[in-house]
ZAMARGU-4260 file (C-alpha; in steps of 0.2 Angstrom, whole numbers, plus 5000, padded with zeros to 4 digits):
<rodrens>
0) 4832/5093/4895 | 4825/5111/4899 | 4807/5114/4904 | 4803/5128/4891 | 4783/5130/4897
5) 4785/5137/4915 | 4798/5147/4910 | 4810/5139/4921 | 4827/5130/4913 | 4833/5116/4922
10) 4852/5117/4920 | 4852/5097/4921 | 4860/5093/4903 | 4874/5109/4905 | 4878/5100/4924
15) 4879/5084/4916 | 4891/5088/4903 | 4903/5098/4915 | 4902/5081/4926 | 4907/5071/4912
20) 4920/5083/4904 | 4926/5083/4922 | 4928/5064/4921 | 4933/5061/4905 | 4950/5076/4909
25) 4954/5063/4923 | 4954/5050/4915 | 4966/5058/4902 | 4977/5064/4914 | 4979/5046/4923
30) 4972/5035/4908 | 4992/5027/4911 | 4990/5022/4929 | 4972/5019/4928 | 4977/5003/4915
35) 4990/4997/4925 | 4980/4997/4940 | 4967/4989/4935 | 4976/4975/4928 | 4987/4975/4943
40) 4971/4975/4953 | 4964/4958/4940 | 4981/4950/4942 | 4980/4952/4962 | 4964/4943/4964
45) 4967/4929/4950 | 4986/4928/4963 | 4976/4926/4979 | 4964/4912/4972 | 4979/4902/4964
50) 4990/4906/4980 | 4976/4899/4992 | 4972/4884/4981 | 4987/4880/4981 | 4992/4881/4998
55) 4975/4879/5008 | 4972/4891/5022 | 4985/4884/5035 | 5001/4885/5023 | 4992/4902/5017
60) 4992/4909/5038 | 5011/4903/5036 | 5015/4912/5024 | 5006/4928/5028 | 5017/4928/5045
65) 5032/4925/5037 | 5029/4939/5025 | 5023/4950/5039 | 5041/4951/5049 | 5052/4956/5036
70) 5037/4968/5028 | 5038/4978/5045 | 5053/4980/5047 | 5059/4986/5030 | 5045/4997/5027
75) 5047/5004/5047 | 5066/5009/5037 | 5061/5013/5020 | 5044/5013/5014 | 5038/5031/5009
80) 5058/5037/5006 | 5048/5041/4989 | 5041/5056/4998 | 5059/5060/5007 | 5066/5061/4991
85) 5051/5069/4981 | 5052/5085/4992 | 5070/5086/4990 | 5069/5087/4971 | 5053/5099/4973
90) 5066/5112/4981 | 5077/5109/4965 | 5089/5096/4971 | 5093/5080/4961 | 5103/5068/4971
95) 5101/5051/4960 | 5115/5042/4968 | 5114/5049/4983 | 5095/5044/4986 | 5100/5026/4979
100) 5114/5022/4992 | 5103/5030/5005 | 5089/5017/5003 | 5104/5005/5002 | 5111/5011/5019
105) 5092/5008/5026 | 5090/4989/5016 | 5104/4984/5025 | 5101/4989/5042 | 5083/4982/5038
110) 5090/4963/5034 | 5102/4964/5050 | 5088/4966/5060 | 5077/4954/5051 | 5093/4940/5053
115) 5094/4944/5071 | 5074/4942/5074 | 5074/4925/5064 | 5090/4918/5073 | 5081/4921/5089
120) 5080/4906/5100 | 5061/4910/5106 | 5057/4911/5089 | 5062/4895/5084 | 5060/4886/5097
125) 5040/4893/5098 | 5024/4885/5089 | 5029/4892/5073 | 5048/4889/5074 | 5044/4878/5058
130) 5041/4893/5047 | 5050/4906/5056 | 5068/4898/5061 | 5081/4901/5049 | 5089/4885/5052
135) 5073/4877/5042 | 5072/4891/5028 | 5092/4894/5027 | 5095/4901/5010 | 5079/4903/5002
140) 5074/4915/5017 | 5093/4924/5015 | 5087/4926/4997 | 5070/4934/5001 | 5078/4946/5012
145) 5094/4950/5002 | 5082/4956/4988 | 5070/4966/5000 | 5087/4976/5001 | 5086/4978/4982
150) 5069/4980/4982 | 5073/5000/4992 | 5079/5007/4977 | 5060/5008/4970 | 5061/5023/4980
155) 5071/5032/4972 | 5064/5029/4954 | 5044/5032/4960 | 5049/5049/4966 | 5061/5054/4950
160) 5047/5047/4938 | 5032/5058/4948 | 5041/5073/4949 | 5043/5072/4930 | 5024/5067/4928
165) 5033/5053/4918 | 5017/5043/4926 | 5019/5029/4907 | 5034/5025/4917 | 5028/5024/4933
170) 5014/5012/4926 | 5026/5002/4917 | 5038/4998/4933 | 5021/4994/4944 | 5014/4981/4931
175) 5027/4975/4925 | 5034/4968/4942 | 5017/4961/4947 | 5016/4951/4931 | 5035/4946/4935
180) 5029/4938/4949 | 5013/4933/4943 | 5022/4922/4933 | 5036/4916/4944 | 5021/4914/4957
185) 5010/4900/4944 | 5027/4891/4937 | 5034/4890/4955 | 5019/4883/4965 | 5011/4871/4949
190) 5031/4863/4954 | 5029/4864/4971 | 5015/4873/4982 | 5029/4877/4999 | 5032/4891/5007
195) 5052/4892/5000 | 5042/4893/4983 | 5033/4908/4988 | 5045/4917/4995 | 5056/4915/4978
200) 5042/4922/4969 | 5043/4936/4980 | 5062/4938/4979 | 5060/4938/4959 | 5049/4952/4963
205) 5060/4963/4974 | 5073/4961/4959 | 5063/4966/4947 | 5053/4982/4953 | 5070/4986/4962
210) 5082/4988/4946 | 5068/4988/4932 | 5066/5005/4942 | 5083/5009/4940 | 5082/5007/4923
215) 5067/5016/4918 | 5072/5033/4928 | 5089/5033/4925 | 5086/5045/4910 | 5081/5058/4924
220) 5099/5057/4934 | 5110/5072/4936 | 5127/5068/4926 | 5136/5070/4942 | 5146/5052/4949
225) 5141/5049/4968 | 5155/5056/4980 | 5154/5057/4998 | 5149/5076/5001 | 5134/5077/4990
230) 5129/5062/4999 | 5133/5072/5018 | 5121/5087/5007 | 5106/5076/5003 | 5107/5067/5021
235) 5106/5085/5028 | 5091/5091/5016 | 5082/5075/5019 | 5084/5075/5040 | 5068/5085/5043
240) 5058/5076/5032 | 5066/5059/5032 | 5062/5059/5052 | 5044/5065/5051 | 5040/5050/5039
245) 5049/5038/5047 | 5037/5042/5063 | 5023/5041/5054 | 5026/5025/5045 | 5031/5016/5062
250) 5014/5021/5069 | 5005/5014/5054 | 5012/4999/5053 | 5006/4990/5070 | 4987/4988/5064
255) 4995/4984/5046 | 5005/4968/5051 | 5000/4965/5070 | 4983/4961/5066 | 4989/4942/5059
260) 5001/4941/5072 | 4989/4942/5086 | 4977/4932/5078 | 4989/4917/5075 | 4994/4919/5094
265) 4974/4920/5101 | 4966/4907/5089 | 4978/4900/5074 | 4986/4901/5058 | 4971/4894/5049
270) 4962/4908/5054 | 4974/4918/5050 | 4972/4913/5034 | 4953/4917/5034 | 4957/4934/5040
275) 4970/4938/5026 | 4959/4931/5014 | 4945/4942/5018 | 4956/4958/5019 | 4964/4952/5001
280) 4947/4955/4993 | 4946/4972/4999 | 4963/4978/4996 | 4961/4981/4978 | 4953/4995/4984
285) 4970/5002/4987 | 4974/4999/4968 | 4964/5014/4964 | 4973/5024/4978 | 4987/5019/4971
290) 4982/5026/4953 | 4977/5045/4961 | 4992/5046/4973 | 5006/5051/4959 | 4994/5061/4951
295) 4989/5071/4964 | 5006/5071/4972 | 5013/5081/4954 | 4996/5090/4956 | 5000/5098/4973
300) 5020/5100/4969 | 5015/5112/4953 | 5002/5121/4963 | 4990/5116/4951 | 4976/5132/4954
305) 4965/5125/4942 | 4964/5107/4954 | 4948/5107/4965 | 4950/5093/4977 | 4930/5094/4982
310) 4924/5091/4964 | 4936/5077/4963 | 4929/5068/4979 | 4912/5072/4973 | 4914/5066/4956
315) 4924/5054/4956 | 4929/5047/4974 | 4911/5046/4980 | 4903/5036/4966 | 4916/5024/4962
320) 4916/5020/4983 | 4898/5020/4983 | 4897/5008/4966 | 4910/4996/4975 | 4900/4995/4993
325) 4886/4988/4982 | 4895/4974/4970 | 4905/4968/4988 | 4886/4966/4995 | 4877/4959/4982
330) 4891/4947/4976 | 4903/4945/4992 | 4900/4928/4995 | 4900/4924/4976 | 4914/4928/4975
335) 4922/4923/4989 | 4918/4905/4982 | 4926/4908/4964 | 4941/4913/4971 | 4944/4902/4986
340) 4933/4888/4990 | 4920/4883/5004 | 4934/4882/5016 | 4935/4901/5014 | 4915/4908/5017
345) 4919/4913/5033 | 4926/4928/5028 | 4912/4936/5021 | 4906/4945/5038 | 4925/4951/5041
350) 4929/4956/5021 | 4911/4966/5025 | 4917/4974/5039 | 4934/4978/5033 | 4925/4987/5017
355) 4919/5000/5029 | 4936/5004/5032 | 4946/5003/5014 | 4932/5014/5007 | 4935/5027/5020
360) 4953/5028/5017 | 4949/5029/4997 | 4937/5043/5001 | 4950/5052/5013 | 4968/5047/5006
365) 4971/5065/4998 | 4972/5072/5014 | 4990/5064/5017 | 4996/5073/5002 | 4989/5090/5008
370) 4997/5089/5023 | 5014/5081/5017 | 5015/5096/5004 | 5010/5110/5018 | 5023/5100/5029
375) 5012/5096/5043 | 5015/5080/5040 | 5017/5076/5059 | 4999/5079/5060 | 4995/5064/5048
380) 5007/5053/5063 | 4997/5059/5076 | 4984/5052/5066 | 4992/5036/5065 | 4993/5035/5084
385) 4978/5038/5086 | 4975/5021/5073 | 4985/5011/5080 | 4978/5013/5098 | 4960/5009/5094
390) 4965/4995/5082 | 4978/4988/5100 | 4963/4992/5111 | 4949/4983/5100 | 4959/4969/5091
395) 4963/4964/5111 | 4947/4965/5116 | 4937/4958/5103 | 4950/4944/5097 | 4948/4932/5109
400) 4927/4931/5106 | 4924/4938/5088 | 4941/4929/5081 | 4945/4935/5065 | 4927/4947/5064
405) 4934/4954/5080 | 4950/4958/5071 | 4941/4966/5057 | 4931/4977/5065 | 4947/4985/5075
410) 4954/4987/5059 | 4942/4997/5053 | 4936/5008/5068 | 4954/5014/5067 | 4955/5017/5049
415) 4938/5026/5050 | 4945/5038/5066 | 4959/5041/5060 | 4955/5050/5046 | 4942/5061/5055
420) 4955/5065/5067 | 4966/5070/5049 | 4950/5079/5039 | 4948/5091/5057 | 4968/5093/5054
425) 4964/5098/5038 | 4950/5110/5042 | 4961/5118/5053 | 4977/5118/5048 | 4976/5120/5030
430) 4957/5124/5023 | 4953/5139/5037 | 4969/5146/5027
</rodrens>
């Protein structure tokens, strides 16, 4: 309210306003992937506390490893192709078919090198030959990664449906699939809580948000049938791009899927299954980057001039960071027992730690997007580098003593240097502009 006496207005009540007419035009613009996030982000943590009672934290370690070999290899080939194909239709291109074989070509080459790793002698023969030797999985591992293949066409449709701010769409493929699995996850392990269970419910998945995609942009394709030169024509547009990507993701993917794998190899898979626990809780943190990528993605590809990105931090990242930092605090180890169990206290101190980290990257994640748009891109690989060598460094050192806290606090002394290294990019590079 104004103070009418000394004279003085306190523009208090106007600010206020503009903050909440601010808010309330974000909220419109993303209201779509705002729902589906949220419920995405509900049904994740209801998954995780059925998944682990069910299994129990040494099944759960399994799992987590099993999942973690094939993860890093397709996304090493594929994950982020959204982007590749995002610029390519930002430059007035549509190449529907040729996108889709392209990410074919790349699920195939994935699964051949994911056979080769799980035929190999050392690994079956080693400590946890029982979970990752084909000979014990046979066809339901074959399965899992014959749909991680399918799985590569989600690509194609994210970029289609975010260049045509079609983000209803978008929202619709992402909770869909979840609840897919959801489902296939509680039927599947009520029967039976195994690993092959868990990995079916997974392969239903990679189905689902693979060809559902298809379905849902394939009102966007170009009439054109796929022939052979306008698949030499995207490979060319897309080589640049395609290869600065690649090099970014491969970077980022040590500290993403190392950390479990060295901790099963210095302590073991039940800690392992602490660990993943504890950075489970903190991953719906990602949700909400999730929810701001695609729009600001379409944001940046219009050159939006009315789009402030330091009222958007200020408004809206800042306090929703600061607001989550407090409930993890306050009801961290609640709810770490209404979730798991007693078994899985013990990851209170690391979920704590690993906090510190998700919360910078939600507060920094639209950096990538400024640099992928200004194609400086590389910048955001050297970043990466910089990640993955603290996170190697720390999570050697600190492993052996802190176990899975040890861990944790690598990850997120990475995460947090990493993106100082990306915001001086950005200063530079792009802001000093």
């Amino acid at each position: 309210m104004a103070c009418t006496g000394s004279g003085v207005q306190i523009p208090s009540a106007p600010q206020t306003n503009m903050n909440l007419k601010y808010i309330r035009e974000i909220f419109n613009q993303t209201k779509d992937l705002i729902g589906s996030q949220s419920a995405i982000a509900i049904i994740s943590v209801i998954q995780v506390s059925f998944v682990v009672n069910q299994l129990g934290p040494a099944k759960y370690g399994a799992v987590v490893l099993l999942i973690a070999v094939p993860s890093l290899i397709f996304r090493a080939s594929h994950a982020r192709n959204s982007d590749v194909n995002l610029l390519v239709l930002k430059d007035g291109k549509n190449f529907y078919f040729e996108s889709i074989f392209f990410n074919f070509i790349t699920g195939i080459g994935s699964f051949l090198l994911c056979i080769v790793i799980f035929t190999n002698p050392i690994i079956i023969n080693s400590s946890l030959g029982d979970y990752f030797g084909i000979e014990t999985l046979s066809n339901v591992l074959l399965i899992y990664l014959l749909t991680r293949i399918i799985q590569t066409f989600s690509e194609t449709s994210k970029s289609i449906l975010i260049f045509h701010n079609d983000l209803r769409r978008y929202s619709i493929l992402e909770i869909s699939s979840v609840v897919v699995r959801f489902i296939a996850l509680v039927f599947l392990l009520l029967n039976d809580p195994s690993v092959e269970n868990y990995l079916i419910a997974q392969s239903i998945y990679g189905i689902t948000f693979g060809l559902f995609g298809l379905y849902l942009s394939n009102k966007y394709r170009d009439s054109s049938d796929f022939k052979i030169r306008h698949f030499k024509a995207y490979s060319k547009s897309i080589r640049s791009s395609y290869g600065k990507i690649r090099y970014d993701q491969i970077i980022g993917l040590i500290p993403q899927h190392f950390d479990v794998i060295l901790l099963a190899i210095v302590v073991d898979i039940q800690t392992v299954g602490i660990y993943q626990f504890a950075k489970r809780l903190v991953e719906p943190i990602n949700y909400l980057v999730v929810t701001f990528n695609p729009w600001l993605q379409n944001k940046l590809k219009s050159e939006d001039k009315d789009f402030n990105i330091t009222s958007f931090i200020k408004r809206i990242l800042l306090p929703i960071s600061i607001l989550l930092f407090g409930i993890y605090f306050i009801f961290g180890r609640n709810l770490i027992l209404f979730i798991g169990n007693e078994e899985f206290i013990n990851s209170f101190e690391p979920m704590m730690v690993l906090l510190i980290g998700f919360t910078t990257y939600l507060l920094s994640f639209w950096i990538r997007q400024y640099l992928l748009f200004a194609d400086l891109i590389q910048f955001h690989a050297y970043g990466r580098i910089v990640y993955s060598f603290v996170f190697l460094v720390l999570a050697v050192l600190l492993s052996d003593s802190f176990s899975s806290l040890g861990v944790a606090i690598a990850l997120s002394s990475a995460m947090v240097l990493q993106k100082l290294f990306e915001y001086t990019i950005y200063l530079i590079k792009i802001k000093s502009n």
